[in-house]
C-alpha positions in Angstrom: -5.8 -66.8 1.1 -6.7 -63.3 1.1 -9.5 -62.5 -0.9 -10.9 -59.0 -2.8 -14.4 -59.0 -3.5 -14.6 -55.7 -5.2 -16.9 -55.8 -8.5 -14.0 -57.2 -10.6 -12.0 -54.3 -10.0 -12.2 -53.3 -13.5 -10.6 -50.0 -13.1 -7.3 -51.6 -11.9 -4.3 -52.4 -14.5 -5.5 -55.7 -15.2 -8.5 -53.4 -17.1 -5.8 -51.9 -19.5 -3.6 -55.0 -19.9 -3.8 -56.5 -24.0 -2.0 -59.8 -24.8 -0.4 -59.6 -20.4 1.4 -56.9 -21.3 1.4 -53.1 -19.9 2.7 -51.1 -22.1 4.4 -47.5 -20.9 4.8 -46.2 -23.8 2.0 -43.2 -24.7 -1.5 -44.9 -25.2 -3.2 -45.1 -28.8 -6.3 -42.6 -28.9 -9.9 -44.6 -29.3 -10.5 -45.4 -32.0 -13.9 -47.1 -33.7 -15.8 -45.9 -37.1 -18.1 -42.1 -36.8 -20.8 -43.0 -34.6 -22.4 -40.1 -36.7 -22.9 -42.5 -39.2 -24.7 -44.7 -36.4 -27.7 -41.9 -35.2 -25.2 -41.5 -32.3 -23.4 -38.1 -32.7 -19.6 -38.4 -31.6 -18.3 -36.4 -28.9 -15.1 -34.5 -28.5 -12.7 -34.5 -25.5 -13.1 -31.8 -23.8 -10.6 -28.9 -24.2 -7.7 -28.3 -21.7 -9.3 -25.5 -20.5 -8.4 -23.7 -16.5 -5.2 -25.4 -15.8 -6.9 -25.1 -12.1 -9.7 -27.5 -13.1 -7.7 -30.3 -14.9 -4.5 -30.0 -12.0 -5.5 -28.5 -8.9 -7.2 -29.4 -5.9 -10.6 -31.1 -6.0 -13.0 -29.0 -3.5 -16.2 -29.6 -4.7 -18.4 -30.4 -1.6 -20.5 -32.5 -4.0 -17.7 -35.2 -4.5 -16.6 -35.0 -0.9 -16.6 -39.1 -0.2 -18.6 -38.9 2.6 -21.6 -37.6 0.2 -20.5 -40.1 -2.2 -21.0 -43.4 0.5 -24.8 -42.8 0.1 -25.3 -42.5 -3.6 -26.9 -45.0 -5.3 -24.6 -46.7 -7.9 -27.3 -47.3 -10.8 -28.7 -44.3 -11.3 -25.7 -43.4 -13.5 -26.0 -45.9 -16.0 -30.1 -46.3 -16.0 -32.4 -46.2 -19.0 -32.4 -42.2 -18.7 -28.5 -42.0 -18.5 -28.0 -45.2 -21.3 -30.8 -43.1 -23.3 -27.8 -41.0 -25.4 -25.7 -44.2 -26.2 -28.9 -46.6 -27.8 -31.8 -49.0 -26.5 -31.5 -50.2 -23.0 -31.7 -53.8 -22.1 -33.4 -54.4 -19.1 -32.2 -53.0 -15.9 -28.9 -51.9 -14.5 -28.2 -54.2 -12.2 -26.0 -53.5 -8.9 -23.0 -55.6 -7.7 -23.5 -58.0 -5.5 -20.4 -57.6 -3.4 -20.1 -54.1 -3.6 -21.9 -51.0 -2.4 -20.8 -48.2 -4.8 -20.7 -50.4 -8.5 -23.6 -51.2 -11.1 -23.3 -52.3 -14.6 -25.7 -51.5 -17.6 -26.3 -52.7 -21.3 -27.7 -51.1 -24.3 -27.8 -52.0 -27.7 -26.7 -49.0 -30.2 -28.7 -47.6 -33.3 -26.9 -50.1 -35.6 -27.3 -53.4 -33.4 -23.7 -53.3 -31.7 -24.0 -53.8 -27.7 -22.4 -51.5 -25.3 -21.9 -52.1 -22.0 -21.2 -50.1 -19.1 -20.2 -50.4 -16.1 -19.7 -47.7 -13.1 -17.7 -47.2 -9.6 -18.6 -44.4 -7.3 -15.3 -43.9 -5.9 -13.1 -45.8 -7.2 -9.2 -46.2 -7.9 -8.5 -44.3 -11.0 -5.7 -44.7 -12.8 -3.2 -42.7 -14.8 -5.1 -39.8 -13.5 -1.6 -38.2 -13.7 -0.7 -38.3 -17.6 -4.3 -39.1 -19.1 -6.4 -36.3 -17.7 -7.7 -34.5 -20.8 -9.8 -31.6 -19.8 -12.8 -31.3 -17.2 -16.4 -31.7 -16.9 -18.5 -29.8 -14.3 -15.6 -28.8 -12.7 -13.9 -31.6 -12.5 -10.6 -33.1 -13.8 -11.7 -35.7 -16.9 -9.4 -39.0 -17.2 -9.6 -41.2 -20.6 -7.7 -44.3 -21.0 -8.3 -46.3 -23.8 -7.7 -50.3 -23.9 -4.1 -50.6 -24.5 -3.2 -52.7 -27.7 -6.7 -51.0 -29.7 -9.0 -52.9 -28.0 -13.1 -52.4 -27.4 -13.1 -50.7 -24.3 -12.3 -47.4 -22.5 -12.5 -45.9 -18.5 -13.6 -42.4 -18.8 -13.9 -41.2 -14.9 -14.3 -37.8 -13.5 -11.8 -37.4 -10.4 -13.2 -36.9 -7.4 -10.3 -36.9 -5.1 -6.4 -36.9 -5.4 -3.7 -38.1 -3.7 -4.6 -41.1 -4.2 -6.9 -40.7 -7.4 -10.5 -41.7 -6.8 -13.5 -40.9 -9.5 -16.8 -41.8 -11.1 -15.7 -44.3 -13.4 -17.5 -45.4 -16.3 -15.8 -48.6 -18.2 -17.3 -48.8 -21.4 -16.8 -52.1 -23.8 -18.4 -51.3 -27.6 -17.2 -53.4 -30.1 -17.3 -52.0 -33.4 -18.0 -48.5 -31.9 -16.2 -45.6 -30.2 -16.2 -46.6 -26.3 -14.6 -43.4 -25.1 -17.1 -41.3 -26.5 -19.7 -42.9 -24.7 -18.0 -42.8 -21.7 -17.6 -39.1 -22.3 -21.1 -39.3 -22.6 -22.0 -41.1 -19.6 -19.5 -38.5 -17.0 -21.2 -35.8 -18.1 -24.5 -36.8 -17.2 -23.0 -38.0 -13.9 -21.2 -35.1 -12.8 -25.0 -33.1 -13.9 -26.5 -36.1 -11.3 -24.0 -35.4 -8.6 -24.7 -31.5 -8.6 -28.8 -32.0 -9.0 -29.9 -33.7 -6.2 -28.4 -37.4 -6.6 -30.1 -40.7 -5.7 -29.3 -41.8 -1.9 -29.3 -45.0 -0.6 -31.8 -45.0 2.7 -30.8 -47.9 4.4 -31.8 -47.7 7.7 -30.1 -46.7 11.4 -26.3 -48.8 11.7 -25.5 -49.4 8.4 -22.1 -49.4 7.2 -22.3 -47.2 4.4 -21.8 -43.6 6.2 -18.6 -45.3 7.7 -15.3 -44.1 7.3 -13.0 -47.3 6.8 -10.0 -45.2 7.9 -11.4 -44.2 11.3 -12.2 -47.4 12.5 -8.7 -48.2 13.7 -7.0 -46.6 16.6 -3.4 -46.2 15.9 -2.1 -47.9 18.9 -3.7 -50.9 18.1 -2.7 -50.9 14.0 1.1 -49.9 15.4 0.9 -53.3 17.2 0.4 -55.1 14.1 2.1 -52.9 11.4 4.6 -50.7 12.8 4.1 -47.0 11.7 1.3 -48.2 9.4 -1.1 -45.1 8.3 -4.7 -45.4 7.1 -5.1 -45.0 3.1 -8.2 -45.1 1.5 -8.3 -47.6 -1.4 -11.8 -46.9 -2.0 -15.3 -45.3 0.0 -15.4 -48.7 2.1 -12.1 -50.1 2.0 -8.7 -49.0 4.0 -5.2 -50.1 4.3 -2.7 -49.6 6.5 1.2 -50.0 5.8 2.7 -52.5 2.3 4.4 -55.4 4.3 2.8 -56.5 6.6 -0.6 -54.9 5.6 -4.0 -54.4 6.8 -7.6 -54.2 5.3 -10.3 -53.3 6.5 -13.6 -54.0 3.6 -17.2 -53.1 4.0 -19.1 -54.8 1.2 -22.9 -56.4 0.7 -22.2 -60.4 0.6 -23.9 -63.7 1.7 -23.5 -63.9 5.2 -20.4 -65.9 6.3 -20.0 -69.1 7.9 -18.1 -71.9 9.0 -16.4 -74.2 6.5 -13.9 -74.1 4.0 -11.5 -73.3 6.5 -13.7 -70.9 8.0 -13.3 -71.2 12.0 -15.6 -69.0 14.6 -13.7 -66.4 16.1 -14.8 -64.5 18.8 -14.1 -60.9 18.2 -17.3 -59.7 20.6 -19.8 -58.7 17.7 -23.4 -59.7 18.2 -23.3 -62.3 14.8 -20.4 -65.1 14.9 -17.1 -64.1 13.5 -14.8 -66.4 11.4 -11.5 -66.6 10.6 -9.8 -68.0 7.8 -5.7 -68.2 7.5 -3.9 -68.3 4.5 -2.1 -70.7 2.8 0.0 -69.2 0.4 3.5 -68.5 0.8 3.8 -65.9 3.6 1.4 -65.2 6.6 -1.8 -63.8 6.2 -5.8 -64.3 7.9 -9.3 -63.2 7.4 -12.1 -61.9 9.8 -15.6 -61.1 9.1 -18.9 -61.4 10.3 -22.3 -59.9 9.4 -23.2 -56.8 10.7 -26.5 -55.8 9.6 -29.6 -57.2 7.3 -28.8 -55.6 3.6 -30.8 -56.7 1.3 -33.2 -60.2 0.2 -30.7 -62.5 1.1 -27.8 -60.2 1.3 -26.3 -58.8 4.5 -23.6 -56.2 5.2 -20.2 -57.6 6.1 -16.9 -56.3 7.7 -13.7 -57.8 6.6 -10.3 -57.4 8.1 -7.1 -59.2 6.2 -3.8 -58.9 7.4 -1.1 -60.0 5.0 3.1 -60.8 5.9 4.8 -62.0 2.7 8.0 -61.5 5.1 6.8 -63.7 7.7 6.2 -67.5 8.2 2.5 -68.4 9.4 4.1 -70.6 12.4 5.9 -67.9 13.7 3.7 -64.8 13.3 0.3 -66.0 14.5 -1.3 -64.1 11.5 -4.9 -65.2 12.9 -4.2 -64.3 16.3 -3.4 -60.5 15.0 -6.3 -60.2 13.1 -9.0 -61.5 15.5 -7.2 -59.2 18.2 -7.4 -56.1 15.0 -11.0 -57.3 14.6 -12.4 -56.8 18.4 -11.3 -53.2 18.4 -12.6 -52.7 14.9 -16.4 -54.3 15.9 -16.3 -51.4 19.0 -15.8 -48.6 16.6 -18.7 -49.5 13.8 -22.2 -48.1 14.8 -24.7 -50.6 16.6 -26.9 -52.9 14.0 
């Protein structure tokens, strides 16, 4: 089975779904009583403002994604960014299985929790029909829960074509969710132009790599015929819909055999395993550690090929993806 360890992907649909249902219809505006009433003063989406800011292209050198790979995730929803929103409790803690993602909670003047959770990078979506003005230069996305739920994703794009942002989504029962997110953009977009947090990681880490330039064409045409390298997020790539390719670069416990987790030997310094579906289809895993991250952590690459077209017994999905996997280990910097 192939798996997706991103930090519960909550910007994805499955974010805005209420009762299993996604609705198309125009979204209901956030709703929740005045926070004014609360000590926290409501804010106002921002006003449509330079058609060029909300719907053109997104230059700003600060937001280019190789600046954003290095950023460290929790600086955006820490006790000075939480400050606006209520009392902070404890830390923000990072993701576990993700490099760009850290979630936060606070506790509001009148008792009601908020929580908060941010991707650097991330998927946004509806970026098309739910952009509602910009912040510091940058196009502004609000989608409320659909169905008039407790939560909202408030993200400042970043990059179109496909959409990626700093995403904040915000859950606040009994409270106004989107304003905080509101909230918490703007002082991220102030972060991102004032001399943001970096991660210093050390030489060979896998952070500064570009996903999509780690596979040589000839060797992806091989596998997926025409296939072309799409970002899906700062450390993630595909290539092609059916069959597909992934490559993931992710902070995890170090893999190992089991579970239907083989050795493979795709020439990396730390063993390789390989794991093949068993779903309907054709589909196999790779990874290996590359690098030390952090305690008990380690960096790991991940390549997944995936055939819902093809029968396992006659596609050799395994044999694809170690063969995927040896050119990938040549092209990723030495540990």
């Amino acid at each position: 089975m192939v798996h997706d360890l991103r930090f519960g992907r909550f910007l994805k649909l499955s974010a805005l779904v209420a009762a299993g249902v996604v609705a198309t219809s125009a979204l209901s505006a956030c709703g929740g009583p005045d926070l004014g009433k609360e000590n926290f003063a409501r804010t106002t989406v921002p006003a449509a403002g330079d058609s060029g800011a909300t719907s053109g292209p997104i230059t700003d050198p600060a937001v280019a994604p190789a600046v954003l790979r290095d950023l460290l995730p929790c600086q955006f929803v820490d006790k000075t960014a939480m400050s606006p929103l209520g009392t902070m409790q404890g830390d923000a803690t990072a993701s576990s299985t993700q490099f760009d993602a850290c979630v936060a909670k606070a506790t509001d003047p009148g008792g009601k929790e908020i929580r908060a959770s941010v991707e650097v990078g991330g998927i946004v979506t509806f970026a098309s029909d739910k952009t509602t003005g910009a912040v510091g230069g940058l196009p502004q996305v609000e989608v409320p829960d659909l169905g008039g739920g407790s939560g909202c994703v408030v993200s400042a794009l970043t990059a179109r074509n496909p959409d990626f942002g700093v995403s904040f989504r915000i859950d606040y029962t009994g409270g106004d969710a989107c304003a905080a997110g509101r909230k918490l953009v703007a002082t991220a977009v102030e972060k991102l132009h004032n001399n943001p947090q970096k991660y210093v990681p050390g030489p060979g880490t896998l952070l500064a790599v570009d996903p999509c330039s780690v596979l040589d064409e000839a060797a992806v045409d091989g596998v997926v015929k025409g296939g072309k390298p799409r970002a899906s997020g700062l450390h993630s790539c595909d290539w092609g819909l059916i069959p597909s390719v992934r490559v993931t670069m992710f902070p995890g416990i170090a893999p190992a055999e089991g579970d239907g987790w083989l050795k493979a030997d795709v020439g990396t310094p730390n063993q390789a395993y390989a794991k093949q579906g068993t779903t309907s289809g054709s589909s196999c895993q790779v990874k290996w550690q590359h690098r030390q991250w952090k305690e008990d952590h380690v960096e790991v690459v991940q390549l997944e090929y995936s055939n819902s077209d093809a029968q396992a017994d006659k596609d050799d999905p395994c044999g694809k993806t170690v063969g995927l996997a040896k050119q990938l280990a040549g092209k990723l910097p030495a540990a």
